[in-house]
DRENLO-847481 format. One record per atom (N, C-alpha, C): residue in three letters; x negated, y, z negated. Coordinates in steps of 0.02 Angstrom, whole numbers, plus 50000, padded with zeros to 5 digits. Example, Ala and Ser with C-alpha at 12.3 -4.5 7.8 and 13.67 -1.06 7.14 Angstrom:
ALA493404971649610
ALA493854977549610
ALA493404983549610
SER493584988849646
SER493164994749643
SER493555000249606
This chain:
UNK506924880749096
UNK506694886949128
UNK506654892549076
UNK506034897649076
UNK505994901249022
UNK505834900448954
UNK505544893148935
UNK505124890748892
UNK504314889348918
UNK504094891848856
UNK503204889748870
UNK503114880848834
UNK503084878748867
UNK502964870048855
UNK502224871448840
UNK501784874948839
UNK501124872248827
UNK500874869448755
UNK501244876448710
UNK501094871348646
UNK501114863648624
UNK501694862248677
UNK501794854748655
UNK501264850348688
UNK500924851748725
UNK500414850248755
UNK499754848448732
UNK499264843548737
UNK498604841048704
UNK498184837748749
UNK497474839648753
UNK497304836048772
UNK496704832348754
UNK496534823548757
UNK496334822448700
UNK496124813848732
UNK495344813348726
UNK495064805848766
UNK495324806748846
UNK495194811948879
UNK495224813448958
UNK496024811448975
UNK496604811648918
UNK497324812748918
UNK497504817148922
UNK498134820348973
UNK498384824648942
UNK499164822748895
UNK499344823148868
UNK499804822748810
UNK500214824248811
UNK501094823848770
UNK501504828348750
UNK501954824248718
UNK501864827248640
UNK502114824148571
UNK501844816548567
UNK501354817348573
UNK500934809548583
UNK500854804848638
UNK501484806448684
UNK501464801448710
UNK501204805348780
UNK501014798148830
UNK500694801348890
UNK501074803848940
UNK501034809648983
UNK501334813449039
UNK501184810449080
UNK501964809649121
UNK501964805949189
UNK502294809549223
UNK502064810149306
UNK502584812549350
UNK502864808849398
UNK503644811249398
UNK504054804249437
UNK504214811149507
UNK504364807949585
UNK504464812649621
UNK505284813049588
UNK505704816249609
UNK506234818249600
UNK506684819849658
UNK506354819949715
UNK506844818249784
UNK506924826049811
UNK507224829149761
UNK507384837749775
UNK507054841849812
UNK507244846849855
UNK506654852449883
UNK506964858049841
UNK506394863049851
UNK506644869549816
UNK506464875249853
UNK506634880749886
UNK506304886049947
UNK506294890849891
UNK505534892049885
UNK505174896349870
UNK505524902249887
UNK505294909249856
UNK505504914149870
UNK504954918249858
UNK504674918549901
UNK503824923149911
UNK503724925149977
UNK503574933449951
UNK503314938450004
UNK502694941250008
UNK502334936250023
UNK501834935950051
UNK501614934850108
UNK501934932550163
UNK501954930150213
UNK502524936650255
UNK502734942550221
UNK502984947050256
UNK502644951250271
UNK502824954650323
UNK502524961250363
UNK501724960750357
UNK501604955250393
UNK500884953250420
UNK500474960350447
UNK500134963050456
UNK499664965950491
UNK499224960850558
UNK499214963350598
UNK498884960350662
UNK498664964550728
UNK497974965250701
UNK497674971350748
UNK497864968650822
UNK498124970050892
UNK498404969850931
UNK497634967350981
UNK497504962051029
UNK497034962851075
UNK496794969951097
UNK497274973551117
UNK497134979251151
UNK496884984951142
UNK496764984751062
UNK496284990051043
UNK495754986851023
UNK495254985551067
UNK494594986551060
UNK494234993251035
UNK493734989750987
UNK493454996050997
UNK492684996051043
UNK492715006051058
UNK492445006551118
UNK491835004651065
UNK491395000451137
UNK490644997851140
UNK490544993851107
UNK490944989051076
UNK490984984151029
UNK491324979251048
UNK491844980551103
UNK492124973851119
UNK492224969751104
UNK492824972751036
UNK493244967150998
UNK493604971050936
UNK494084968750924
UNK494644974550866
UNK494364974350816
UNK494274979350780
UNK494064984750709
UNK494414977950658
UNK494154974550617
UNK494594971350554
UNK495044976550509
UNK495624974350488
UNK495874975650454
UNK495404979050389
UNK495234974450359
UNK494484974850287
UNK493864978050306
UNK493544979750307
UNK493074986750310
UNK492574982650243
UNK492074979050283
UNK491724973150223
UNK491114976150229
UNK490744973250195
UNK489944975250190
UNK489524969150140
UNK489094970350154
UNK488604966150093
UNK488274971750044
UNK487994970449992
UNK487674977549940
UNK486994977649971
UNK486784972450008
UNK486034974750019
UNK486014979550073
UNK486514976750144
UNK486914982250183
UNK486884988250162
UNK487324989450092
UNK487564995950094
UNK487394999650063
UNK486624997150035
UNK486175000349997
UNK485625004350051
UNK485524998550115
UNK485215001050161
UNK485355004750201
UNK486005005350244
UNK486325010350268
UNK486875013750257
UNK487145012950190
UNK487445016550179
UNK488155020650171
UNK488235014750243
UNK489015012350289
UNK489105007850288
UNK489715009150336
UNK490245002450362
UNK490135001850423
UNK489535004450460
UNK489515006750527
UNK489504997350570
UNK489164991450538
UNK489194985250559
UNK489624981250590
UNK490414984950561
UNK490744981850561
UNK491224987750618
UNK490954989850628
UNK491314996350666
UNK491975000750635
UNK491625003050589
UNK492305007250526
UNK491825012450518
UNK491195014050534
UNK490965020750502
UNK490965024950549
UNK491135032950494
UNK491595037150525
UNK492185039450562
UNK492395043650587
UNK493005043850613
UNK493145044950686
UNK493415042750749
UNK493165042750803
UNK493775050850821
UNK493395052450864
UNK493855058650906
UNK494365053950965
UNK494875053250956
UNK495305049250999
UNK495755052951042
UNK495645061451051
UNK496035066551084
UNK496595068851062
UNK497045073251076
UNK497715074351058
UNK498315076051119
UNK498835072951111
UNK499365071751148
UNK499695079851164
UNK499445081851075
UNK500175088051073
UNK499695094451050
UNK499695099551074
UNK499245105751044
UNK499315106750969
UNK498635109450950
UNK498695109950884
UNK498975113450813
UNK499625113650850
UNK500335120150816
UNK500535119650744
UNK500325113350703
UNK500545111350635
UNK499785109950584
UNK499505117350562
UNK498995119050532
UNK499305117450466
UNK498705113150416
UNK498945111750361
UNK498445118150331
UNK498885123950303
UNK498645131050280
UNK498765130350215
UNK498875126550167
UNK499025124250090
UNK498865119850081
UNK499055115850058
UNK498895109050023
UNK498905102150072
UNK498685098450090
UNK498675093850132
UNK498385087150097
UNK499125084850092
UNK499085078350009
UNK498755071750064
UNK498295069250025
UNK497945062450036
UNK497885057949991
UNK497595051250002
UNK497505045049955
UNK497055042649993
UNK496495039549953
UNK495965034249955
UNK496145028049906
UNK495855022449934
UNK496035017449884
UNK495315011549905
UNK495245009649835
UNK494385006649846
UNK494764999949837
UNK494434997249911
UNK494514988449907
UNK493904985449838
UNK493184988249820
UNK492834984349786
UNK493254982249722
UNK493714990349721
UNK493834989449630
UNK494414987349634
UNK494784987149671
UNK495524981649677
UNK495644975749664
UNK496064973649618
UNK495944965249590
UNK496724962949625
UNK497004966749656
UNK497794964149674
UNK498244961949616
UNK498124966949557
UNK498394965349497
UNK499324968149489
UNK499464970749569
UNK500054973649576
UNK500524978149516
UNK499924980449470
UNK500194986149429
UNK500374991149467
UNK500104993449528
UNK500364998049565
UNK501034997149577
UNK501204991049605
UNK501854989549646
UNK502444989649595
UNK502304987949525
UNK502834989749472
UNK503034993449470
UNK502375001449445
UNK502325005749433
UNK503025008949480
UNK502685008749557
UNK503025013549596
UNK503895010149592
UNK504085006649590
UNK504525001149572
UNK505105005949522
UNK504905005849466
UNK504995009549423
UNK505325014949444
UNK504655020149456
UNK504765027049451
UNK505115029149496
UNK505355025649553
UNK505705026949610
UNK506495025549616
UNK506505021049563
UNK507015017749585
UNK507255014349623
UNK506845009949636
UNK506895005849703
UNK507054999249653
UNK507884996949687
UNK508254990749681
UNK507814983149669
UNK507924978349618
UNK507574974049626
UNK508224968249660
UNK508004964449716
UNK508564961649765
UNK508864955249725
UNK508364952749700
UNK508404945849694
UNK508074939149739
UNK508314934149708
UNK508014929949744
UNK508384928149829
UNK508874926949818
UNK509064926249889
UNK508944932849939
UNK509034936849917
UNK508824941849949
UNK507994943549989
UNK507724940349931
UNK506884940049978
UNK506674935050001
UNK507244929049988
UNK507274922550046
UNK507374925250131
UNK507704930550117
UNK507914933150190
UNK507314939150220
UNK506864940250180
UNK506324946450180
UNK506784951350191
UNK507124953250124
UNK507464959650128
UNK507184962850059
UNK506484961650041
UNK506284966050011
UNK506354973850011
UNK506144976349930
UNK506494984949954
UNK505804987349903
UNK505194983349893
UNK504594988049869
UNK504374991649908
UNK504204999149882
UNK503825001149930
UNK503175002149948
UNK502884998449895
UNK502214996549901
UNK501784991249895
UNK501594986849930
UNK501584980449942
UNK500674980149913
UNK500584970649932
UNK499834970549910
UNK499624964149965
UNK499314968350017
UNK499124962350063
UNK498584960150042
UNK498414952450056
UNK497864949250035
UNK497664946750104
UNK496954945650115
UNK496944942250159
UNK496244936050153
UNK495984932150190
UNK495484927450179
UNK495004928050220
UNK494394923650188
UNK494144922750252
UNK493564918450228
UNK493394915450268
UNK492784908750254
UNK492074911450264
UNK491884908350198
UNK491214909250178
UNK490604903550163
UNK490514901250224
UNK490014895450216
UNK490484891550172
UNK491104890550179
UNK491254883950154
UNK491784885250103
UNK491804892850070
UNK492004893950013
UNK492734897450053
UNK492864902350013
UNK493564906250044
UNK493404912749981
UNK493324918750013
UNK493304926149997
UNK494144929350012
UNK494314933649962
UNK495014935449954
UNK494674943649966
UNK495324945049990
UNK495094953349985
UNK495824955949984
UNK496164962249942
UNK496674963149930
UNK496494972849960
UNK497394972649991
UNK497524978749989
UNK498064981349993
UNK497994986349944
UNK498634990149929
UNK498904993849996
UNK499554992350000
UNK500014994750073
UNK500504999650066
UNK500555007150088
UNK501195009550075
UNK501155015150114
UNK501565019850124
UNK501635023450184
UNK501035026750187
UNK500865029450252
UNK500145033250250
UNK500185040450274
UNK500755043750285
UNK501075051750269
UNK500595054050367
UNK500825049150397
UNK500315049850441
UNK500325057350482
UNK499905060350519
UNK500035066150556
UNK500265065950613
UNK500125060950636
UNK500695060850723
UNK500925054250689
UNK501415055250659
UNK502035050150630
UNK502445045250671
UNK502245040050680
UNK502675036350769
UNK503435035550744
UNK503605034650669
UNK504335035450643
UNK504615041650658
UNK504175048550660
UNK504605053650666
UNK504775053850717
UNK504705050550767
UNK504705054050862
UNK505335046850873
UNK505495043250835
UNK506075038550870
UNK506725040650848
UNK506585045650769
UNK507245046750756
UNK507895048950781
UNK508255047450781
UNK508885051250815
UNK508945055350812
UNK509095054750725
UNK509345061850675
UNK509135066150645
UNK508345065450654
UNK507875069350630
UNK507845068050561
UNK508015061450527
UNK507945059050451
UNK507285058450423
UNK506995056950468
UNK506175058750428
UNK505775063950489
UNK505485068550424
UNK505165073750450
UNK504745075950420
UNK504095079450458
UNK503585081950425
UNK503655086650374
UNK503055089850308
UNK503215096050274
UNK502605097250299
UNK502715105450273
UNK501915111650302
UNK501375105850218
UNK501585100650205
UNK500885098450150
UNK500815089850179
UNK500925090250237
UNK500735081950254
UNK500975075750235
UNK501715077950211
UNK502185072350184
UNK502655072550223
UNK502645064850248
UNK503135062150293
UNK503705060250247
UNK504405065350243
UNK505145065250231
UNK505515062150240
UNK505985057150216
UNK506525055250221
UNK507015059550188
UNK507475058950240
UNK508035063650197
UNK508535059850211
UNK508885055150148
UNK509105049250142
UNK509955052050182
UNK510075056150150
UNK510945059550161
UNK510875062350231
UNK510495060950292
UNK510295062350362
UNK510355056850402
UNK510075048850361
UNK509955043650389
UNK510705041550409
UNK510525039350453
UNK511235031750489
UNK511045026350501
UNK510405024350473
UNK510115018650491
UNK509985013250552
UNK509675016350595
UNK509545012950653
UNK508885007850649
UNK508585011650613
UNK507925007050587
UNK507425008250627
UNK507535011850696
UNK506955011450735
UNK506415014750715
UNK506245020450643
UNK505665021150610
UNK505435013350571
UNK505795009150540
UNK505495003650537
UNK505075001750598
UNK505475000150674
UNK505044995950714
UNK504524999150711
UNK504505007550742
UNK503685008450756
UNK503185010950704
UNK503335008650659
UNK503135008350594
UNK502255003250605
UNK501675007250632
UNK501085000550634
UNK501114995650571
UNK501245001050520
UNK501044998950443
UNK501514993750402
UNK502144994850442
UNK502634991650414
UNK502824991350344
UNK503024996450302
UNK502964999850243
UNK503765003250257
UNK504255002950290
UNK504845006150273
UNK505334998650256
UNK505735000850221
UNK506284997050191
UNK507045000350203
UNK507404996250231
UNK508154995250254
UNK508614993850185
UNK508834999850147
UNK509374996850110
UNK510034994250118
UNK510094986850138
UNK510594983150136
UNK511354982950105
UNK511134983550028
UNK511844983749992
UNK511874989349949
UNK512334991049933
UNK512454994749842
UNK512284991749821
UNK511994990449759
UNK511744986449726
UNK512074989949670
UNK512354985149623
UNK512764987549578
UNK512254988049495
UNK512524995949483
UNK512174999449442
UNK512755000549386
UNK513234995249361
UNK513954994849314
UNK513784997649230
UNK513024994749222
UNK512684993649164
UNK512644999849124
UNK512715005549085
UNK512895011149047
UNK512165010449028
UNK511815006848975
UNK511205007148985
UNK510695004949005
UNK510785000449070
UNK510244998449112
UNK510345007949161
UNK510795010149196
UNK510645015049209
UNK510165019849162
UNK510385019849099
UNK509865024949077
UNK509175025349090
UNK509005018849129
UNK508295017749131
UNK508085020849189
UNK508465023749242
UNK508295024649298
UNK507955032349295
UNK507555033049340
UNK507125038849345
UNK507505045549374
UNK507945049349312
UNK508435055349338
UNK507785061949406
UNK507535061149409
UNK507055064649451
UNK507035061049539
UNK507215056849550
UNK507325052249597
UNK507995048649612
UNK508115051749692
UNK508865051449696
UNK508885043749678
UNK509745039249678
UNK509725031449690
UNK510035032349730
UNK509505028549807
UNK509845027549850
UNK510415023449877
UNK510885024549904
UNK511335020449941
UNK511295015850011
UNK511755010650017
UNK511605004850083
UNK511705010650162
UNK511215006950187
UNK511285009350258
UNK510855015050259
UNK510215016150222
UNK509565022350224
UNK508895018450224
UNK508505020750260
UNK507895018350253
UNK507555020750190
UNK507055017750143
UNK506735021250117
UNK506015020050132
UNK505555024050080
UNK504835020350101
UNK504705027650027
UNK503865025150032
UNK503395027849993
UNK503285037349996
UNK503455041449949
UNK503615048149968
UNK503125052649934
UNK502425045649907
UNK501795052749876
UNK502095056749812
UNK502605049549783
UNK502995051649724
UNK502905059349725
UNK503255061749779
UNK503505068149778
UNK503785072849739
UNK504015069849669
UNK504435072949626
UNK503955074249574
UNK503355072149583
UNK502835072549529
UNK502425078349555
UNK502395079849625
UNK501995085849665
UNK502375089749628
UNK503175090549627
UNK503305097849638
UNK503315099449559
UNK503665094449515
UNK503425094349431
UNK502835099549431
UNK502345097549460
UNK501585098949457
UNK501575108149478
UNK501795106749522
UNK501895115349576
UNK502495119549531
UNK503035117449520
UNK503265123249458
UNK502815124949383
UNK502435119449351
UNK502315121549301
UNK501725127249314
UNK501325122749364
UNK500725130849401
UNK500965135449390
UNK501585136249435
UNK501875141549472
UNK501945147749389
UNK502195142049334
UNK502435144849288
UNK501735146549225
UNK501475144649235
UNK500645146149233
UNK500315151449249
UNK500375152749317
UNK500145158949343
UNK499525156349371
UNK499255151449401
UNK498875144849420
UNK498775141949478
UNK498315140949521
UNK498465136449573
UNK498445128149553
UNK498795124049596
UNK498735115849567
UNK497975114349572
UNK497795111349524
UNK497025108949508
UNK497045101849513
UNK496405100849565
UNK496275092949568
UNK496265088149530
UNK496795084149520
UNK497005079049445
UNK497695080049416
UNK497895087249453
UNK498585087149415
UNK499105081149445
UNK499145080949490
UNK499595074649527
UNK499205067249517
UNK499595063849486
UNK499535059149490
UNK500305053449484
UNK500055052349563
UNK500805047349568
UNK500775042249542
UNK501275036849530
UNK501385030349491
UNK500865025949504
UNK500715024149553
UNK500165020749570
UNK499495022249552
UNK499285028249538
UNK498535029849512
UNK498725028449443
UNK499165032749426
UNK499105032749351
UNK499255026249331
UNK499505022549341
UNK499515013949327
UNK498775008149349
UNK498695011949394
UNK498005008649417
UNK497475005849356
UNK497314999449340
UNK496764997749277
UNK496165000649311
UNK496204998649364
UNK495274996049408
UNK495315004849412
UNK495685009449422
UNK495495017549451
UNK495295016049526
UNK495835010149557
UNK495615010249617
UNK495945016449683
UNK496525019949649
UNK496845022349685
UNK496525030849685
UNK496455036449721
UNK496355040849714
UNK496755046649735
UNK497105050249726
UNK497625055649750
UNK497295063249748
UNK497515065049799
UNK497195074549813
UNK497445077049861
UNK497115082349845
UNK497135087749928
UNK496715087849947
UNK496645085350013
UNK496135084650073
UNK495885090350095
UNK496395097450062
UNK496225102950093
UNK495455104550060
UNK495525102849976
UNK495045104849947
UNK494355100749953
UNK493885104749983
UNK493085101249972
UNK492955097049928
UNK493125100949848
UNK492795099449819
UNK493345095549751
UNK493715091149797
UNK494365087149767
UNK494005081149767
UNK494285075349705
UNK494165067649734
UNK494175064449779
UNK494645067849817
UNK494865062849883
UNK494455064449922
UNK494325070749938
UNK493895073249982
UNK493005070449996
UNK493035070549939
UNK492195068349919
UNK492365062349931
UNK492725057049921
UNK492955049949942
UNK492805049550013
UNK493115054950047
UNK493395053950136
UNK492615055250168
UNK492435058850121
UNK491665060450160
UNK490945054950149
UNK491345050450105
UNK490735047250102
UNK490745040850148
UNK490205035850142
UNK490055032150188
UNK490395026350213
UNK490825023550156
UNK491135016750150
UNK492065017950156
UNK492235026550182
UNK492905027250188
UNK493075025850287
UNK493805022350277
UNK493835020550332
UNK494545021150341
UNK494945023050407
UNK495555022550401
UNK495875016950459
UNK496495014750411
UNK496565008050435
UNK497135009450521
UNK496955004950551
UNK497155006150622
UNK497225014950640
UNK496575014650634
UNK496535021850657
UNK496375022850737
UNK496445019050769
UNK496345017250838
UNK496985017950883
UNK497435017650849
UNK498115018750876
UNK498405027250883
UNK497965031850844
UNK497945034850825
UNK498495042350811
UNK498795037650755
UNK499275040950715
UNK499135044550675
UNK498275046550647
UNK498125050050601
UNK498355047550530
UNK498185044350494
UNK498495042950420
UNK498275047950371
UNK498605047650316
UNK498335051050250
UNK498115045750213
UNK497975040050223
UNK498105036450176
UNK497365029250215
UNK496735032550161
UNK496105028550175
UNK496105023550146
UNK495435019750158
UNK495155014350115
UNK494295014350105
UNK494085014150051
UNK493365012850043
UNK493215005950033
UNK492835003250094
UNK492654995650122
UNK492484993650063
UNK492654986450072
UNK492364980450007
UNK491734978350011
UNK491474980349961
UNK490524979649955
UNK490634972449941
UNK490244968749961
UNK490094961849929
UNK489494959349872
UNK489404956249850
UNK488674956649803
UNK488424950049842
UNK488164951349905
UNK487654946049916
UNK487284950549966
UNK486764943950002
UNK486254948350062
UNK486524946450110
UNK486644944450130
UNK486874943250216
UNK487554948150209
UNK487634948950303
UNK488154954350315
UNK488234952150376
UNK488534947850393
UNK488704941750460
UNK489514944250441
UNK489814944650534
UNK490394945650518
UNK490894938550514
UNK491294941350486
UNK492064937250448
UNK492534938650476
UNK493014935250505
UNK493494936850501
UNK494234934050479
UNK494584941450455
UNK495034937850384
UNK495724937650410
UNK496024932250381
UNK496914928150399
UNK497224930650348
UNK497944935750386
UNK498274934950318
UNK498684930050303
């Protein structure tokens, strides 16, 4: 374990080799249980949201063909273009009058290369469990990479997407809390306030997105300089708190004192959380939604942005620009995770 055997490897007259002699495999009797999370926190659009006049649930993936989306321009085929008016429960008392933080993230340019999921990993400080630990799906990333499939005359099409909290505006985590541990700010970031929590979890259950994480143990931090590595800007949390994805928050306000100390308002580009700035593809996009004439904004307004279970309607911050395909046909698919 932890050697590269390939060098010893040849291959040579339709053999493959090693140190001359020929490779054989004997069974060995043993099982071994995998330890892969991939098969956690499924997404599964519910029968019951149909959408209206279409009569049948919105996909997860927001697909297209290029000849499609050269011709119209949208996602409208698949029933993802634009944004529907779905009413409001609660009067409209929580005006975002400053900054109102968003994310777009482009399925075309996404390779599921999970540099994101390091990244935020990292900078957060979020515990790595181990293996038995994600035998039990007690993962503690907070930003996941769903993949999902789907058949193509025969073949199999992958489509990946990046998963992590979506800072939503009618928040279904904020309304179960007990303790009021997660809570809105006047800039559209859904709060945890870890030293509040008692862990009941019930922002996990009604969680659509399923993007919060239950810290289980202390996880022992003994190491003098493995601590040094940890990100002093980001508390380390303790067992018995939920955490989740916070719009690397500590990088907003970084951003908002040096303005401040500037004499400056924040300019579109100054934030960039772990996940953009790690991003190869530039699939991720971060802004203020307040501003017109921001990235995100120009993202949200164009044709191929779509928000995911937006039918339930929790309001997210947190879009997607549909996966163009490079062929002609635009027949629908539908994808398994």
């Amino acid at each position: 374990m932890g050697t590269n055997a390939a060098p010893l490897l040849t291959y040579r007259d339709g053999t493959l080799r090693l140190s001359g002699a020929a490779v054989s495999v004997t069974r060995t009797g043993r099982t071994h249980e995998l330890a892969c999370t991939q098969d956690y926190h499924n997404i599964e659009v519910p029968e019951a949201l149909t959408v209206p006049g279409m009569n049948r649930r919105r996909p997860l993936i927001g697909e297209t063909s290029l000849a499609s989306y050269k011709k119209n321009g949208t996602l409208d085929h698949h029933g993802h273009g634009g944004h529907h008016d779905l009413g409001e429960l609660w009067p409209e008392d929580h005006q975002y009058n400053g900054h109102h933080w968003g994310m777009a993230v482009d399925l075309t340019a996404c390779t599921g290369c999970s540099a994101c999921v390091v990244a935020c990993q990292v900078e957060n400080n979020v515990p790595v469990v181990g293996r038995d630990e994600v035998r039990r799906k007690r993962i503690m990333h907070w930003l996941r990479i769903d993949r999902y499939y789907c058949d193509n005359h025969g073949e199999v099409d992958v489509a990946h997407q990046p998963m992590m909290c979506h800072h939503c505006d009618h928040a279904p985590c904020e309304t179960v809390c007990p303790v009021l541990a997660t809570v809105h700010s006047e800039e559209g970031l859904n709060q945890q306030t870890y030293n509040r929590c008692v862990g009941t979890r019930y922002c996990a259950n009604n969680c659509p997105y399923k993007v919060r994480r239950f810290n289980w143990f202390e996880y022992a931090r003994e190491d003098t300089l493995a601590n040094m590595m940890l990100n002093p800007d980001v508390t380390v949390r303790s067992r018995g708190v939920m955490e989740k994805c916070s719009f690397c928050v500590q990088r907003i306000e970084e951003v908002r004192v040096e303005a401040k100390r500037e004499g400056r308002p924040i300019a579109d580009g100054d934030v960039l959380p772990a996940c953009q700035q790690s991003c190869p593809a530039r699939a991720i996009v971060f802004g203020d939604m307040n501003d017109p004439e921001s990235a995100v904004s120009k993202l949200i307004a164009g044709g191929r942005h779509y928000r995911l279970l937006e039918e339930t309607n929790v309001r997210p911050s947190v879009g997607y620009l549909g996966l163009v395909r490079n062929r002609q046909d635009d027949e629908d698919r539908t994808h398994h995770g």
